[in-house]
C-alpha positions in Angstrom: 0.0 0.0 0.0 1.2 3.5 -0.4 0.8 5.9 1.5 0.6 9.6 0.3 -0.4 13.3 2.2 -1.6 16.5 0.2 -2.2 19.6 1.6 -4.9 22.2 0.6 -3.5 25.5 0.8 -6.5 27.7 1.0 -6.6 31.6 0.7 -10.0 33.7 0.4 -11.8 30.5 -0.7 -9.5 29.5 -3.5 -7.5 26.2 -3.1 -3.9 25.4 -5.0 -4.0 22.8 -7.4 -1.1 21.4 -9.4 -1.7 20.2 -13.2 0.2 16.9 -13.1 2.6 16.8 -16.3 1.1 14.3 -18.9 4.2 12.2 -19.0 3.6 11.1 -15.0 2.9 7.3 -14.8 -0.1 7.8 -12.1 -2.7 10.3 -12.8 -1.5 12.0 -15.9 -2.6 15.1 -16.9 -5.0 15.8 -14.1 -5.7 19.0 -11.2 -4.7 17.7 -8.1 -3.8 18.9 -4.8 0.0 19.3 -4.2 1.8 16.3 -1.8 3.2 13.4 -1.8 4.5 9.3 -0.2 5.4 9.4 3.1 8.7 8.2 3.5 9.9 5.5 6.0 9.5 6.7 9.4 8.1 10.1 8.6 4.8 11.7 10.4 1.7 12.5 8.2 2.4 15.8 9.0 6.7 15.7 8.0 5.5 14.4 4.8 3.4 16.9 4.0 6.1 19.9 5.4 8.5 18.2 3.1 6.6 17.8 0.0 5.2 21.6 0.3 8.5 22.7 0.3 10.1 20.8 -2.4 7.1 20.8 -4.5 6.0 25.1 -3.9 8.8 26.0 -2.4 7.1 27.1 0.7 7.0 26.2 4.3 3.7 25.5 6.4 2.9 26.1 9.6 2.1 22.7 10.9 0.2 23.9 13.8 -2.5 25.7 11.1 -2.8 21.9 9.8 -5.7 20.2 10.1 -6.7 16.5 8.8 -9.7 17.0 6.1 -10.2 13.1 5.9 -8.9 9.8 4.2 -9.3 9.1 -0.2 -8.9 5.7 -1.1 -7.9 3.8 -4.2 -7.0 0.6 -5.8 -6.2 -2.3 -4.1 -3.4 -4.9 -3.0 0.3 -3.7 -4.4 -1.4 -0.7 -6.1 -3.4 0.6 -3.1 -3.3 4.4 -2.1 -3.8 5.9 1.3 -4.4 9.2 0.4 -4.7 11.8 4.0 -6.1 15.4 3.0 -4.9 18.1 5.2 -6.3 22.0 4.8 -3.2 24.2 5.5 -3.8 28.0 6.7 -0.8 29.3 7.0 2.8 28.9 5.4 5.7 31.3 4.5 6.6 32.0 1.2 4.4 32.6 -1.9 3.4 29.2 -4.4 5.3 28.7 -6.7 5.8 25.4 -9.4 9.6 23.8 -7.8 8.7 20.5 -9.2 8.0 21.3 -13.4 8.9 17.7 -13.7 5.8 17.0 -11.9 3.3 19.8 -12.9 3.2 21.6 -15.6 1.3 24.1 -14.2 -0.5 25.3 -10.8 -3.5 27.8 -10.1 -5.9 29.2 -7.5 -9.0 27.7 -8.0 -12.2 29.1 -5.6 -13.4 25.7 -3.8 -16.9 26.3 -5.5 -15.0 25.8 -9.3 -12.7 22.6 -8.1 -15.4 20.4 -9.9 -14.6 21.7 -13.2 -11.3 20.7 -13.5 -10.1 17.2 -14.4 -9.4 16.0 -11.0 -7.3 13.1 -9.7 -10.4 12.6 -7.2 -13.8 13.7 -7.7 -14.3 13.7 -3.9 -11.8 16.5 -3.6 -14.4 19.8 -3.9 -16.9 17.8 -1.4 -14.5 16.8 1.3 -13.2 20.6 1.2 -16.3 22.3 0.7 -18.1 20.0 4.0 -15.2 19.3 5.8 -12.7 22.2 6.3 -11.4 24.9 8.8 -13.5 28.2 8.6 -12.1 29.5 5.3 -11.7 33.4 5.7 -8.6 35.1 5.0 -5.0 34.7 6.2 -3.7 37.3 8.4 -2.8 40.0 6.1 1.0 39.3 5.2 1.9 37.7 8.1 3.3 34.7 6.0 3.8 36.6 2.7 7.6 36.2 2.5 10.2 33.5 3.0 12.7 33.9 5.6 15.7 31.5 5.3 
């Protein structure tokens, strides 16, 4: 089974979503929220710190992380454990540090998510009925990256 964490950065009711490239093996050329396996004797929540960075180049604040709820797909060898996690705050501003990956990324309001091509068509229900009071992040508190 693998097991794989993506986060849902969300800001004034939009959500990232990454366009995986069409050359990926698994889910090609679909919307789908950033993340990624957890590696051997990582947390849920290491995972997903890891994979923000490397794949947007920013860092969350794991303590504005909260678990969304569990996707599930395939079966035997090929299972996926997918957990959803909302994130409210990180530092830095999105950007695309994996182009190998996606070949593109956007804001997309919550309410529009449906009309993409996504990886899982439970994705705009389990954020729309399941998240952290949407609002706005704290004006520029964790607009820029400090190293």
């Amino acid at each position: 089974m693998h097991i794989v964490v993506c986060g849902a950065l969300v800001e004034n009711g939009a959500v990232l979503l990454v366009h995986r490239s069409p050359t990926r093996r698994a889910y090609p050329d679909l919307w789908d929220l950033p993340g990624g396996h957890v590696e051997p004797g990582e947390s849920d929540l290491q995972a997903l710190a890891r994979e923000m960075h490397e794949e947007l180049g920013v860092r969350i604040v794991t303590e504005s992380a909260a678990r969304l709820g569990d996707l599930h797909a395939g079966s035997g060898a090929d299972a996926v454990h997918v957990s959803v996690w909302q994130v409210r705050d990180w530092v830095g501003s999105p950007t695309n540090h994996a182009p190998d990956e996606h070949e593109d990324i956007a804001w997309v309001p919550i309410s529009e998510m449906g009309d993409r091509a996504l990886v899982s068509g439970d994705l705009p229900a389990l954020l729309a009925q399941r998240h952290v009071p949407l609002g706005v992040r704290p004006p520029d508190q964790f607009s820029t990256c400090s190293s």
